[in-house]
N, C-alpha and C positions, 0 to 999 in steps of 0.2 A: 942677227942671232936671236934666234928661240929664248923666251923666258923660262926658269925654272917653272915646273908644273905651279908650288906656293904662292910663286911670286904674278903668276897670271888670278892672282884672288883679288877682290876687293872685299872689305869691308861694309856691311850694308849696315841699317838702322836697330838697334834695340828691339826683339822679340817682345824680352821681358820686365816686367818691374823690376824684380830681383834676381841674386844670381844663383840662386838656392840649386838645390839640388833635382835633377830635373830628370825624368823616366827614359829608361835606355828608346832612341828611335827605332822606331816599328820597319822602318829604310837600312839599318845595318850602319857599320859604321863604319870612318876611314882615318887611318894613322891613330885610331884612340879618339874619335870624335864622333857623336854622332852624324849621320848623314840627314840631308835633309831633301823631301819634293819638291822640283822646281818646273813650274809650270808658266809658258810664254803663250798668252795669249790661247787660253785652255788647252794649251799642246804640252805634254810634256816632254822635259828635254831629255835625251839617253846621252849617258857619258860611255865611252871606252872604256878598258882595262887600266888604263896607261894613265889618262886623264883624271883630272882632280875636281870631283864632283860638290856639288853645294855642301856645305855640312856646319854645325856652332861650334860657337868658341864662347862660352861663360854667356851667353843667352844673345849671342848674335850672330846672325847669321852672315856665311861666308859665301858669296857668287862667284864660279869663274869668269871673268871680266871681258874673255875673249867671246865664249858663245852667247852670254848676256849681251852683250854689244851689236854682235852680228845679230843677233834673234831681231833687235832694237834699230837695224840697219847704219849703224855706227862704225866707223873704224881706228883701228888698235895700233899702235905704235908701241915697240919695248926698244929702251935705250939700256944696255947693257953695261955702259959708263957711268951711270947715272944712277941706276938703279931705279928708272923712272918709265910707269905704264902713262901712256898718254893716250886718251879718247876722243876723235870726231866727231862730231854728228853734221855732213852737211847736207845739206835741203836741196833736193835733187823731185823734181818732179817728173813725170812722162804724159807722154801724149801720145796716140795714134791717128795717122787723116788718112782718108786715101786719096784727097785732093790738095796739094800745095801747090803756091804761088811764089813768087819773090818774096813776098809782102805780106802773105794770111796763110792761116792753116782753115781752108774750107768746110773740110768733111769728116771731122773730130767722130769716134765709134767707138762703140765700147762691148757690142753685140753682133755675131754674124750668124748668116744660115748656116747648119752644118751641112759641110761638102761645097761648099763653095771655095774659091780660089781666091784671094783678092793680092793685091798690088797696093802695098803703103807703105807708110815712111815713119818710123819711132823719134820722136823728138825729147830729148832729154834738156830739162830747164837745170843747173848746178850753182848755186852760190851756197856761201859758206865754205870752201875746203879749204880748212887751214893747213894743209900741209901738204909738202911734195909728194906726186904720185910716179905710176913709172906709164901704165895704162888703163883704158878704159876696156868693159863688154857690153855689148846687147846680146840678149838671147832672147829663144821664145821658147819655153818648156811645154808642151802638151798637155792634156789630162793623162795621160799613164804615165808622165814622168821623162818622155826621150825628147830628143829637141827637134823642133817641128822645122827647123832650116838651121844651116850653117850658122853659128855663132857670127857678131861681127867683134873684133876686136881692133881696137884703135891704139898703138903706141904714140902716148902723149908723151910723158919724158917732160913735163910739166909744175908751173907753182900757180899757175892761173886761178885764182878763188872762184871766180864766178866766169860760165862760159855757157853758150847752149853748142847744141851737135844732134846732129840727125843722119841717119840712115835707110836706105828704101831694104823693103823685104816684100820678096812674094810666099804666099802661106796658102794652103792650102789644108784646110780645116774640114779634115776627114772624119776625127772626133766631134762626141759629144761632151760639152761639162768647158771647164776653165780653162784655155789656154794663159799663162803668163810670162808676161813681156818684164827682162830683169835687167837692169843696170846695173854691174859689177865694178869696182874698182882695186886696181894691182897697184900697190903701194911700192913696193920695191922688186925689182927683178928676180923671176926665181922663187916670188911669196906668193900665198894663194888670192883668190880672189876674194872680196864679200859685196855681199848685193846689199846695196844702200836704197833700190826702191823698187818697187812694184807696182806695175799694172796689168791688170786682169781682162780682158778680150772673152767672153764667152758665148761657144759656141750651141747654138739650140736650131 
């Protein structure tokens, strides 16, 4: 079950000294609060209509905990018994070769010709997940945005903390600019996905 919009906030650090009285925000405002800019890694985030955007409460400011997380490649749990947000963060590395063995990963790239084709294989390193998942994704997003080969998706149905897993893909790097390779994880059946990590492939 979906968290109330409120109730996906968190609480962050003290803005101000005091709780004086403070100038309407220049961002508008939400339910009676001012709203506030919230900027991930110099992107700013856009909320929807619907959603419950950053804003203060008496000189602190309030984050929505879902897309802060995801931005932060973290994932979100809501216990609706409990009334309790719970947050992951595990440590999911990648890697691309286009040469493996039983034993080694060869031919580690991080850079292709564009218009070339290649034949490799995404290795994803995972420990730290502390919680039940239902499954995993690889993708590989292009530079305009579409996905550069069929997604792979793995139904784990899993509590395994620490696991590696790999996949061969053939790519063909028609584009110029950043291809990236995402590792998604699906917490429970039916829930969307979030990408817990990124790697960039780019093509020149």
């Amino acid at each position: 079950m979906k968290a109330p919009r409120l109730l996906t906030l968190v609480l962050s650090m003290s803005l101000f000294g005091t709780t004086g009285a403070l100038a309407s925000s220049i961002w508008g405002d939400y339910q009676g609060f001012d709203k506030v800019k919230m900027l991930i890694n110099g992107k700013e985030q856009r909320f929807q209509e619907e959603e419950a955007p950053p804003f203060l409460i008496e000189g602190n400011a309030v984050f929505p905990v879902r897309q802060l997380s995801e931005s932060l490649h973290a994932l979100v749990r809501w216990n609706n018994s409990t009334q309790t947000v719970s947050v992951y963060t595990p440590n999911v590395n990648l890697l691309v070769s286009e040469h493996v063995s039983t034993d080694s990963i060869k031919m580690p790239f991080g850079r292709v010709p564009h218009g070339k084709q290649i034949d490799f294989a995404v290795f994803a390193q995972v420990d730290t997940l502390k919680t039940p998942y239902h499954s995993f994704r690889i993708s590989i997003e292009s530079p305009s945005g579409s996905q550069a080969v069929d997604p792979h998706v793995k139904a784990a149905g899993g509590e395994k903390e620490s696991f590696w897993y790999s996949w061969p893909f053939t790519v063909a790097f028609k584009e110029k600019g950043d291809y990236v390779v995402k590792f998604a994880i699906q917490l429970d059946e039916g829930s969307d996905y979030t990408v817990v990590a990124e790697k960039v492939i780019v093509s020149e």
